[in-house]
ChimeraX commands (.cxc) that place a marker at each C-alpha (Angstrom):
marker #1 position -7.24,-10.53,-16.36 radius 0.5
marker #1 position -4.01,-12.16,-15.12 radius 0.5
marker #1 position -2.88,-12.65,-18.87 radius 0.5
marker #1 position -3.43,-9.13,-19.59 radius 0.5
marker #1 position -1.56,-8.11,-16.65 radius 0.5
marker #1 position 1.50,-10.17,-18.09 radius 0.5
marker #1 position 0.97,-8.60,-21.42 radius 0.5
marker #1 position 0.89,-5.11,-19.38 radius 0.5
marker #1 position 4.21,-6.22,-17.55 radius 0.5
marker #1 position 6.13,-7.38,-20.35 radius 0.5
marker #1 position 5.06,-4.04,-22.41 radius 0.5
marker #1 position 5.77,-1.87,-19.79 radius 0.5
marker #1 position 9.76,-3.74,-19.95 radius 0.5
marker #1 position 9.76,-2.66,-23.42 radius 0.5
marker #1 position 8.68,-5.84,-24.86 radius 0.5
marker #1 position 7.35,-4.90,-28.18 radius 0.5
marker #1 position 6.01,-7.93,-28.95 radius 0.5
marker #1 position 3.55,-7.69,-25.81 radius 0.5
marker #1 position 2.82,-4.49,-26.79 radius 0.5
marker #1 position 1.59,-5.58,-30.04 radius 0.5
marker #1 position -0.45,-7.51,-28.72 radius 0.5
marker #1 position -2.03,-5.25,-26.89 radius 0.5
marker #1 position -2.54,-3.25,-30.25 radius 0.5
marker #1 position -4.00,-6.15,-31.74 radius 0.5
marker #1 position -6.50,-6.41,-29.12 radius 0.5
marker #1 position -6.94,-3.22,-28.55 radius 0.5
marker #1 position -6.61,-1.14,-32.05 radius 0.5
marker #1 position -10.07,-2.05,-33.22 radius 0.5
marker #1 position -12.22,-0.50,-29.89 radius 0.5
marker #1 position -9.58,2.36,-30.07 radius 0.5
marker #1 position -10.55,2.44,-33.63 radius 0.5
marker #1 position -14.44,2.21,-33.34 radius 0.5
marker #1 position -14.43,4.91,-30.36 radius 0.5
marker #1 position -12.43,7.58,-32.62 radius 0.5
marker #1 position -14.34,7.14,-35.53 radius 0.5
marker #1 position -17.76,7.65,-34.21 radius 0.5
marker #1 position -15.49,11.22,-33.15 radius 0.5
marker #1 position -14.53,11.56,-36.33 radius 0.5
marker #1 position -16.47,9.89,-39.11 radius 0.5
marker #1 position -13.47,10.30,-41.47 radius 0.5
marker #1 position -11.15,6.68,-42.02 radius 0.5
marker #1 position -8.13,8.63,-43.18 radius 0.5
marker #1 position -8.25,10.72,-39.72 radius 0.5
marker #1 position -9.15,7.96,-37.92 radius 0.5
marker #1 position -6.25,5.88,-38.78 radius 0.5
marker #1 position -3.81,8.48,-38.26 radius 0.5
marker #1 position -5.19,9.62,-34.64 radius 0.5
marker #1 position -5.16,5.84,-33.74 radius 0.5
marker #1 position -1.65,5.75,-34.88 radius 0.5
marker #1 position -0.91,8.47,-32.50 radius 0.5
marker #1 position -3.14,6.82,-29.39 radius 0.5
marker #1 position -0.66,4.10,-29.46 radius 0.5
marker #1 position 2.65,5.58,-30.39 radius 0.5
marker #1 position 1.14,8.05,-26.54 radius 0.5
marker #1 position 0.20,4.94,-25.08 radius 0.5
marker #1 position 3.67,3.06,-26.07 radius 0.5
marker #1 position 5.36,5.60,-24.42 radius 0.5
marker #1 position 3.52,6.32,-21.60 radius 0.5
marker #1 position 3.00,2.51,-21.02 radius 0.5
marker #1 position 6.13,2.13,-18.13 radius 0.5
marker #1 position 3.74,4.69,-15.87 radius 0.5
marker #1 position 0.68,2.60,-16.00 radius 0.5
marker #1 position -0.36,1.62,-13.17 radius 0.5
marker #1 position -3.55,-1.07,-12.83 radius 0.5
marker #1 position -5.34,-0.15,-9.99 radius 0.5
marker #1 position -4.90,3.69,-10.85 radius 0.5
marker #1 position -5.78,3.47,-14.45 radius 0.5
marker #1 position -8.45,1.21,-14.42 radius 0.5
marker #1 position -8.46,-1.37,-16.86 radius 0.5
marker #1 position -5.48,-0.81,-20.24 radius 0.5
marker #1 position -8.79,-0.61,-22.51 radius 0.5
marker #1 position -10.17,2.25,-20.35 radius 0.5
marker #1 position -6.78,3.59,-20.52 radius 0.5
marker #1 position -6.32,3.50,-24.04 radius 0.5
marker #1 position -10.07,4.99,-24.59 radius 0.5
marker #1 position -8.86,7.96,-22.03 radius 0.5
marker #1 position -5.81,8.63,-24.31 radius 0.5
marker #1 position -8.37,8.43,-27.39 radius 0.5
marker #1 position -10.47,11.01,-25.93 radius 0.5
marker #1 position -7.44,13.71,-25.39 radius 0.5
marker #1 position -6.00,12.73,-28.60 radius 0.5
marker #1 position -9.31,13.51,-30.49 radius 0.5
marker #1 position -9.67,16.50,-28.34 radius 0.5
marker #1 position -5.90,17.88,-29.25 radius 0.5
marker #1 position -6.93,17.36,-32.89 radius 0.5
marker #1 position -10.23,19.17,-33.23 radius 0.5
marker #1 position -8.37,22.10,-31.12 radius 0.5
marker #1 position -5.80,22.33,-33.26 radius 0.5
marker #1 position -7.11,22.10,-36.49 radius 0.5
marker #1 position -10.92,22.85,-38.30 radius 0.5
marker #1 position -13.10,19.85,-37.84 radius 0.5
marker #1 position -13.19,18.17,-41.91 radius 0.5
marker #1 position -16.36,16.67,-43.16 radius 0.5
marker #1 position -16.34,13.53,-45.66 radius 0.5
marker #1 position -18.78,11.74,-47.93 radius 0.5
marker #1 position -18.85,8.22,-46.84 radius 0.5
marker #1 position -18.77,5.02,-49.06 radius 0.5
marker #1 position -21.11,2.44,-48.31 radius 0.5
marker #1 position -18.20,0.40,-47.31 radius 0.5
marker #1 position -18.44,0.00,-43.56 radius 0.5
marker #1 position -14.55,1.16,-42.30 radius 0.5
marker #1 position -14.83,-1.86,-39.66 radius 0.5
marker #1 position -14.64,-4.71,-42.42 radius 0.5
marker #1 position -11.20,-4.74,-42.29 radius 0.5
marker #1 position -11.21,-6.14,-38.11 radius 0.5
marker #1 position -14.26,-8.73,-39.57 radius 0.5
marker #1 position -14.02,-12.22,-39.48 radius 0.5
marker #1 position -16.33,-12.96,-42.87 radius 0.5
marker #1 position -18.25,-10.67,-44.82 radius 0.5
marker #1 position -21.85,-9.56,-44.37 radius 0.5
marker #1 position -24.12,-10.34,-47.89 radius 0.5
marker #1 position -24.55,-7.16,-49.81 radius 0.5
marker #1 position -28.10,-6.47,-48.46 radius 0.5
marker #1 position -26.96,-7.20,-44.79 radius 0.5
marker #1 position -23.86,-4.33,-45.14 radius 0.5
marker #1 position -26.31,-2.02,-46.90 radius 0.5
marker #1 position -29.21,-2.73,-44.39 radius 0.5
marker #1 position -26.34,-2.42,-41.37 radius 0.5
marker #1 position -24.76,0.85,-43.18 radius 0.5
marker #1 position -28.65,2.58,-43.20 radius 0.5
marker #1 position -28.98,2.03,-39.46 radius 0.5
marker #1 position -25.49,2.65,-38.61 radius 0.5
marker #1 position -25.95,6.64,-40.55 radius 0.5
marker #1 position -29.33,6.81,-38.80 radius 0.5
marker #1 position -27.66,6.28,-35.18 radius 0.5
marker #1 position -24.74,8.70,-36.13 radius 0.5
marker #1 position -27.08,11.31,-37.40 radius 0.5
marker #1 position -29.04,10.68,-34.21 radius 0.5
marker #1 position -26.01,10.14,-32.04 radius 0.5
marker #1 position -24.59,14.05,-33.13 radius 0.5
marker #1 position -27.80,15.94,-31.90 radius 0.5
marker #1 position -27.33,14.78,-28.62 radius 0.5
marker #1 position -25.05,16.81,-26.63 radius 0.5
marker #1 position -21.32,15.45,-26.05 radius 0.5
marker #1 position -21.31,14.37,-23.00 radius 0.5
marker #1 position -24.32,11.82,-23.74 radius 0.5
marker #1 position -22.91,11.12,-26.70 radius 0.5
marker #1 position -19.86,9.88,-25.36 radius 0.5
marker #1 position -21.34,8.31,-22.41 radius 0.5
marker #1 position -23.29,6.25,-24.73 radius 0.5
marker #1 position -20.61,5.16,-27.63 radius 0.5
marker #1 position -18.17,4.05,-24.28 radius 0.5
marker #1 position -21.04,2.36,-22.80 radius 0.5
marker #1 position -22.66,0.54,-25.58 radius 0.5
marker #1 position -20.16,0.36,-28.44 radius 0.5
marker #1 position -17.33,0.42,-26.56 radius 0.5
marker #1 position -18.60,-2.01,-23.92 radius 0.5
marker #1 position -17.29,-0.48,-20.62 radius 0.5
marker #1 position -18.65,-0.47,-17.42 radius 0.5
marker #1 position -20.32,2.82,-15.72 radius 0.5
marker #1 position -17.22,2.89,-13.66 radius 0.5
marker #1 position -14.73,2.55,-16.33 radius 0.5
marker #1 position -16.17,5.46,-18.37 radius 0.5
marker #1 position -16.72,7.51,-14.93 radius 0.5
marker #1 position -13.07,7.19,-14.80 radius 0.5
marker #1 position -12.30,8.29,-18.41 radius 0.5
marker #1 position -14.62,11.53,-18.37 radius 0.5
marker #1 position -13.90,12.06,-14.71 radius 0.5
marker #1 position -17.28,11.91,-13.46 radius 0.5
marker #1 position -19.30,9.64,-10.58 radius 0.5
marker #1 position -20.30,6.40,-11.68 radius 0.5
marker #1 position -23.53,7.69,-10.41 radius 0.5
marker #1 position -23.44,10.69,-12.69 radius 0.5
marker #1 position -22.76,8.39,-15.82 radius 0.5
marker #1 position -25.97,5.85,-14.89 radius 0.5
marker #1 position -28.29,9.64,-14.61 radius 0.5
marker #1 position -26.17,11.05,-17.74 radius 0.5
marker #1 position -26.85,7.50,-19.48 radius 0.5
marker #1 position -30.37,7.46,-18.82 radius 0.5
marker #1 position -31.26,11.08,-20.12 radius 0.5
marker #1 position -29.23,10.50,-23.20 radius 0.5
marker #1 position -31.36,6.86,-24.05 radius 0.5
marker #1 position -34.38,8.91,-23.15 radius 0.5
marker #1 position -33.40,11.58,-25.74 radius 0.5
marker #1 position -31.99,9.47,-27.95 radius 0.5
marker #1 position -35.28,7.25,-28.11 radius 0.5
marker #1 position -37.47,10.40,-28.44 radius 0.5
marker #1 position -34.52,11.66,-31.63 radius 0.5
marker #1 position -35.15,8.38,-33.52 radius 0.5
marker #1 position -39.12,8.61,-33.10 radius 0.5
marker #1 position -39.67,12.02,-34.18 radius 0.5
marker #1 position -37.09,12.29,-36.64 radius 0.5
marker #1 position -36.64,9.49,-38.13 radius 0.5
marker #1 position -40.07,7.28,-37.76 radius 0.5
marker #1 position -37.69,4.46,-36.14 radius 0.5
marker #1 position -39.93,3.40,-33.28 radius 0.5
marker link #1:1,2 radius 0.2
marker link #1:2,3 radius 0.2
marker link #1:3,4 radius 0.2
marker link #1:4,5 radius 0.2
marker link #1:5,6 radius 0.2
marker link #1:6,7 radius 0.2
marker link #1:7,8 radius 0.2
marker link #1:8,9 radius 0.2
marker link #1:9,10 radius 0.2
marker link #1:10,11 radius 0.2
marker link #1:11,12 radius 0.2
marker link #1:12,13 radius 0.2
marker link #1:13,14 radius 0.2
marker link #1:14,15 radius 0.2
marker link #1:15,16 radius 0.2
marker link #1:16,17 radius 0.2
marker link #1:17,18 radius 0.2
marker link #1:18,19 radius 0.2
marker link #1:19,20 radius 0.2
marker link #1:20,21 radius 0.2
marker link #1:21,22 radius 0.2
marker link #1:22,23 radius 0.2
marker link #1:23,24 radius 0.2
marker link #1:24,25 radius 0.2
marker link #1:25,26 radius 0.2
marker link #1:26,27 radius 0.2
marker link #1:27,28 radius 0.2
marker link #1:28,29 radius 0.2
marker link #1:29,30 radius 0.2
marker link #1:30,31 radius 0.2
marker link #1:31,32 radius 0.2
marker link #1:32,33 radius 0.2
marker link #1:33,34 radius 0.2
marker link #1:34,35 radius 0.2
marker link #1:35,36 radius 0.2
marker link #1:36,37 radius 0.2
marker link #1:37,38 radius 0.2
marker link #1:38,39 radius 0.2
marker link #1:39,40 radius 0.2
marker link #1:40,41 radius 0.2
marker link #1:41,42 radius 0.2
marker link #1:42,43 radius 0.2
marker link #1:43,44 radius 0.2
marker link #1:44,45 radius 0.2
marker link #1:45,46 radius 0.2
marker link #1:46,47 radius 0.2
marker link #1:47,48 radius 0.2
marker link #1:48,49 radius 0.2
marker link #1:49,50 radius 0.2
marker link #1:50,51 radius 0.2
marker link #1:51,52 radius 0.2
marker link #1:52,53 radius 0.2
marker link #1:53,54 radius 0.2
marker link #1:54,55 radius 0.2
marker link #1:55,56 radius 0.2
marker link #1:56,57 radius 0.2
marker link #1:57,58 radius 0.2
marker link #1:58,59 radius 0.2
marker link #1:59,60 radius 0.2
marker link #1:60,61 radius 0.2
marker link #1:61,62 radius 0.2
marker link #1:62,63 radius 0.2
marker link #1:63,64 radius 0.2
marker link #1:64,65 radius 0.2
marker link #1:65,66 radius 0.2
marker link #1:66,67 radius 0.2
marker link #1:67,68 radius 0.2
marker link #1:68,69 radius 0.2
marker link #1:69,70 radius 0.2
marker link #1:70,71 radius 0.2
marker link #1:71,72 radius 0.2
marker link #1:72,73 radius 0.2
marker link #1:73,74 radius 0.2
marker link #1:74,75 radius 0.2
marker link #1:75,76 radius 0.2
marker link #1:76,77 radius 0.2
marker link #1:77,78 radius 0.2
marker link #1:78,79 radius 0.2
marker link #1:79,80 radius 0.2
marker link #1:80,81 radius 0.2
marker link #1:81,82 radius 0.2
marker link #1:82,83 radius 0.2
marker link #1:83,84 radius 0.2
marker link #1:84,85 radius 0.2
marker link #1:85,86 radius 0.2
marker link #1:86,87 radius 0.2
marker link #1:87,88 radius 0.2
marker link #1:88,89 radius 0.2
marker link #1:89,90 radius 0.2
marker link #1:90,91 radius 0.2
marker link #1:91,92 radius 0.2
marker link #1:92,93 radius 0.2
marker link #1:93,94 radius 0.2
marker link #1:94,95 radius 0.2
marker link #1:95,96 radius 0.2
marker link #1:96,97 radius 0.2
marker link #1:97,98 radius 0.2
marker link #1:98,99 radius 0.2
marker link #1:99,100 radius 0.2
marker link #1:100,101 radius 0.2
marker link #1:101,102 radius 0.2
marker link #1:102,103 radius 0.2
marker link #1:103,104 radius 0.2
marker link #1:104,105 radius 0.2
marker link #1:105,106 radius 0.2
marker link #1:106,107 radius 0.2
marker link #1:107,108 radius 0.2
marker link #1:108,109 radius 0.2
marker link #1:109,110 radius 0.2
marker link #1:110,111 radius 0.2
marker link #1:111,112 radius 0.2
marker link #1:112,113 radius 0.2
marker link #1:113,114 radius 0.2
marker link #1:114,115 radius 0.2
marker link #1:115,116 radius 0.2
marker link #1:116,117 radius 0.2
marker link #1:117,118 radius 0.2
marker link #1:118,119 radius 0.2
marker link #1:119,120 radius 0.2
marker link #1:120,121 radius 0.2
marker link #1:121,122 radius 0.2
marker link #1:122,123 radius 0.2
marker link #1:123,124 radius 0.2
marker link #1:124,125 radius 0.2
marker link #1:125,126 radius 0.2
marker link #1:126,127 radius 0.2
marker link #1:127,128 radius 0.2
marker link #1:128,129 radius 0.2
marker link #1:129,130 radius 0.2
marker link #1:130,131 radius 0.2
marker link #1:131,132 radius 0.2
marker link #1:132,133 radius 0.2
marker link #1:133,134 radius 0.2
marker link #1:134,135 radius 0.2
marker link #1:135,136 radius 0.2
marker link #1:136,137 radius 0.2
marker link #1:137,138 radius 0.2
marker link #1:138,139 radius 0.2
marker link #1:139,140 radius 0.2
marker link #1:140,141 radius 0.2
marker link #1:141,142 radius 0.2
marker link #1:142,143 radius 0.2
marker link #1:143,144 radius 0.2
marker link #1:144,145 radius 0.2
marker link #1:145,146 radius 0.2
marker link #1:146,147 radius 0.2
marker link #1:147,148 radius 0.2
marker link #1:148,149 radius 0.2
marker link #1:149,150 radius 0.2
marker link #1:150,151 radius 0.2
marker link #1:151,152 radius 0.2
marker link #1:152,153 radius 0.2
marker link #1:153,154 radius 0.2
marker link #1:154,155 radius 0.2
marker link #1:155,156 radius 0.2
marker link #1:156,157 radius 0.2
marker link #1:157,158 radius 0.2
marker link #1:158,159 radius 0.2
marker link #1:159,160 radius 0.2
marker link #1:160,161 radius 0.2
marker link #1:161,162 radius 0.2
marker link #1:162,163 radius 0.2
marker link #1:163,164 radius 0.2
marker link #1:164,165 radius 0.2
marker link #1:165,166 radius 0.2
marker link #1:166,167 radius 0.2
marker link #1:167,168 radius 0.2
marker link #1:168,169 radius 0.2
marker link #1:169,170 radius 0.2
marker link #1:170,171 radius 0.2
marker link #1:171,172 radius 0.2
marker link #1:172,173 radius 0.2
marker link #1:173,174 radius 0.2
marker link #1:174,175 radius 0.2
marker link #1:175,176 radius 0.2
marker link #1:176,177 radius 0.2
marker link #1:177,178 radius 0.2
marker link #1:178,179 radius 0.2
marker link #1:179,180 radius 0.2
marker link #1:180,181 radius 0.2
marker link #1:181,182 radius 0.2
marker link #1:182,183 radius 0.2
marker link #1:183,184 radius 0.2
marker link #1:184,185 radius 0.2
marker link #1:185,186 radius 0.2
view
């Protein structure tokens, strides 16, 4: 924490080279949490694009023990970014490749089998993932993809931690029940 607080410091004195590092550790979850939004790469790219150019100049007002964590930060920024887009333009749909988007942030590649066998039960947990309503949905992809705490999300969607445990445990309730009944996956 005290290393990314240097990183934060330096950025915030418009060190670029602190802030891209805080791109580089940052850009994949920022890119993971838009494109489960978004399911299209090209849109994805270009609304992570705009997260950071927000974030790079916004980054002289953040403020630590305000904003939470600069990961919960950058996922809040996400959020209203993806938000802005969808209400300002129609929402596009896209065939997907097999090629899994996140290669390109992987250390090594997966055997052809393993991507194809991780591909299948990544589009079963999207399909899944969309009937639930939004505000599971997103609990959920912050929580378990994204890898925040209760209290970090809370503070992104602007709800109790409290509310996000109760909103958490409906939505793996309802989740479990989606994936047995429509898709045979328990």
């Amino acid at each position: 924490m005290l290393e990314e607080e240097k990183l934060i410091k330096k950025a915030k004195q418009g060190d670029l080279f602190a802030f891209e590092e805080i791109y580089k550790k940052y850009g994949p979850k920022v890119f993971r949490f838009i494109y489960w939004k978004t399911s299209d790469i090209e849109i994805t790219k270009d609304l992570v694009q705009e997260v950071f150019l927000k974030a790079f100049k916004k980054i002289k007002k953040f403020k630590i023990n305000k904003e939470g964590s600069i990961s919960s930060w950058l996922l809040k920024i996400a959020r209203n970014t993806v938000i802005d887009f969808y209400r300002t333009s129609k929402p596009v749909t896209s065939l997907e490749s097999l090629e899994d988007p996140m290669i390109q942030f992987a250390s090594s590649d997966p055997s052809p089998f393993e991507k194809t066998s991780q591909n299948l039960e990544k589009e079963v947990l999207e399909k899944a993932l969309k009937k639930l309503p939004e505000i599971q949905r997103e609990v959920l992809i912050l929580r378990f993809i994204e890898g925040l705490s209760s209290k970090e999300v809370g503070k992104i969607l602007k709800k109790s931690d409290g509310a996000i445990r109760i909103i958490q445990y409906r939505a793996l309730k309802k989740l479990k029940k989606i994936l047995e009944e429509d898709f045979n996956y328990y």
